[in-house]
C-alpha distance (Angstrom), angle and dihedral (degrees) to the residues before:
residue distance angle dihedral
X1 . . .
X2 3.55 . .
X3 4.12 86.7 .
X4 3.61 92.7 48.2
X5 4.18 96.5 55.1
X6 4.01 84.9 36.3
X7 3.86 96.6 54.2
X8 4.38 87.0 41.0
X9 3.48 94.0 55.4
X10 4.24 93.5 54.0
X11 3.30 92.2 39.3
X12 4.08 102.6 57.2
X13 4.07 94.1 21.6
X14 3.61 102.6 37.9
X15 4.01 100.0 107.0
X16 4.06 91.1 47.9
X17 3.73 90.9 44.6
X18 3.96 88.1 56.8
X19 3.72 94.1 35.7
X20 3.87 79.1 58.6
X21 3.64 100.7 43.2
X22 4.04 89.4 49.0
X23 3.78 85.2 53.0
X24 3.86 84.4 61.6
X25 3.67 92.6 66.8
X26 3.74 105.4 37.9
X27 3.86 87.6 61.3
X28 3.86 94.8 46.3
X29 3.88 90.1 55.0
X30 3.54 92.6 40.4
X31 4.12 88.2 50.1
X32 3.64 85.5 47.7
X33 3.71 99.6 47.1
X34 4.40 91.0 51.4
X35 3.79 94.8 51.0
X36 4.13 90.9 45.0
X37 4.24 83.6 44.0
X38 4.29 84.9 51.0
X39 4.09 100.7 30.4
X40 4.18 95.4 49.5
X41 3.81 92.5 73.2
X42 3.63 96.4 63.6
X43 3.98 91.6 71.4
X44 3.25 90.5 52.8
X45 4.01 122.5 98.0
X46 3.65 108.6 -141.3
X47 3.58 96.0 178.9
X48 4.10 88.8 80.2
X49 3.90 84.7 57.2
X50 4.26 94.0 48.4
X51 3.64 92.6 107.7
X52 3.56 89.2 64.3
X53 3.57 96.1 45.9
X54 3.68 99.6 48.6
X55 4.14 90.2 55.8
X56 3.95 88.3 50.9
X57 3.80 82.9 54.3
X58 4.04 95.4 44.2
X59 3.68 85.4 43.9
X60 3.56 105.5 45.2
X61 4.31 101.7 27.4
X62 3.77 100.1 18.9
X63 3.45 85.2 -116.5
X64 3.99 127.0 149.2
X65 3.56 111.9 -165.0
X66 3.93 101.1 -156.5
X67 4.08 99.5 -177.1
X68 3.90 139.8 -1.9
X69 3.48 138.9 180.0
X70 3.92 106.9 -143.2
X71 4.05 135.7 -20.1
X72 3.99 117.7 -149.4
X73 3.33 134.0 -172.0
X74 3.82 116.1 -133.0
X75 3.79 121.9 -174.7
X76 4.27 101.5 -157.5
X77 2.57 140.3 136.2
X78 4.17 85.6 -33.9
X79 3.49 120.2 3.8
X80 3.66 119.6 -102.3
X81 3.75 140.3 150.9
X82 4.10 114.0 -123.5
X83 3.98 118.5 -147.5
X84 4.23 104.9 -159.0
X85 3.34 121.4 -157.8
X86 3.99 103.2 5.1
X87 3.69 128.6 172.2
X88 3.81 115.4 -156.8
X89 3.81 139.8 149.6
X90 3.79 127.0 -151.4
X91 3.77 101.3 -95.8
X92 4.13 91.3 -134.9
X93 3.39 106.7 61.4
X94 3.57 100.0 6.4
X95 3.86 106.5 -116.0
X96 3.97 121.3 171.5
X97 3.79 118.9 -120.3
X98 3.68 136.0 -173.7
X99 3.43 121.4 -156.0
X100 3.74 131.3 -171.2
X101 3.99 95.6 -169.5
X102 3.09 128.4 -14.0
X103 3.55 119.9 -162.0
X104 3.95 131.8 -144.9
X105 3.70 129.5 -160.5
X106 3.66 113.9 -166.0
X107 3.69 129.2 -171.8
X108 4.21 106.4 -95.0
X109 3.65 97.3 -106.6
X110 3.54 99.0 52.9
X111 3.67 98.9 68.1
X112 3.66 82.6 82.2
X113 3.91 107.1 37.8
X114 3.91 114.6 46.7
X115 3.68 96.3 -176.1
X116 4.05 98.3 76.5
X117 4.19 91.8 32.4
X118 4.14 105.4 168.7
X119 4.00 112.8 167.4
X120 3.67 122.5 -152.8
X121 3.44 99.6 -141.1
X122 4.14 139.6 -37.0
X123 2.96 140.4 -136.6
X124 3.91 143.5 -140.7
X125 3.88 115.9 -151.3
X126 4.19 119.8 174.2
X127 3.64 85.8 -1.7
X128 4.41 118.1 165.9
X129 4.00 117.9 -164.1
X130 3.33 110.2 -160.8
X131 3.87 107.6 -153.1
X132 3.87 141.0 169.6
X133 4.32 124.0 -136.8
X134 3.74 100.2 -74.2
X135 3.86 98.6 26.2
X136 4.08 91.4 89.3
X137 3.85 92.0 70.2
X138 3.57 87.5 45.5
X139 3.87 88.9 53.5
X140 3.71 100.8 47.8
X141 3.84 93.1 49.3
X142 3.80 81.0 53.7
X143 3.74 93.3 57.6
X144 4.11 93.5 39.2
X145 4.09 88.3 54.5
X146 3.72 94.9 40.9
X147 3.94 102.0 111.6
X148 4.14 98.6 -168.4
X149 4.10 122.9 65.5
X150 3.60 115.5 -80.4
X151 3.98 124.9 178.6
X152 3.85 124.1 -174.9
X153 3.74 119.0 -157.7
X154 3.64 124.2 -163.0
X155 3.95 97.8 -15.3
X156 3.46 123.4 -163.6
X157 3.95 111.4 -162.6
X158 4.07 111.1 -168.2
């Protein structure tokens, strides 16, 4: 009896029980292919390739990051690459910022080719501007002309 139901199934389901069991391995290789794509950039050392992100960020945000104490790469929940501890100024009008981490979000590919480097958006976290009477108008029409994404967290303005 057991035979009989056994041999009926395989016999009129066969092809969607392969179709199904092929499906198995396409989505292990594709799981395995997106965490190699997102793990990889941790073994790289980005701080050789700083030049290149500083001028993206003097380009694109007019901003001139003068010192920094480490950039890492972190992979979750979207990828971006965190600079701690950063010193900059606004490369207009020369205003001083602090900032505690300051997070990048670059477009997927360009984790892997420096040369065409476009972020997404950044962000500003535990950040301190340091600014003088009439510097604050200059610093809002700095974030009203600023074309690309910018989000401050937990700004301290001194």
């Amino acid at each position: 009896m057991i035979n009989k139901i056994y041999k009926n199934i395989h016999n009129k389901y066969s092809t969607l029980f392969k179709f199904i069991f092929f499906l198995k391995y396409v989505f292990v290789i594709f799981f395995i292919s997106i965490v190699l794509f997102l793990s990889i950039p941790y073994f790289f050392d980005f701080e050789k390739n700083d030049e290149v992100l500083k001028a993206h960020l003097l380009e694109s945000y007019d901003l001139k990051i003068l010192k920094y104490e480490s950039i890492e790469y972190h992979s979750l929940p979207i990828p971006y690459l965190e600079i701690k501890n950063a010193e900059a100024d606004f490369e207009m009008d020369y205003l001083q910022v602090n900032i505690a981490s300051l997070k990048i979000y670059p477009r997927l590919s360009n984790f892997y080719d420096y040369k065409s480097l476009e972020t997404n958006k950044i962000i500003f976290d535990k950040s301190r501007i340091l600014l003088k009477d009439n510097d604050f108008k200059i610093l809002i029409g700095y974030f009203y002309n600023l074309r690309k994404r910018l989000i401050i967290k937990n700004l301290n303005l001194e």
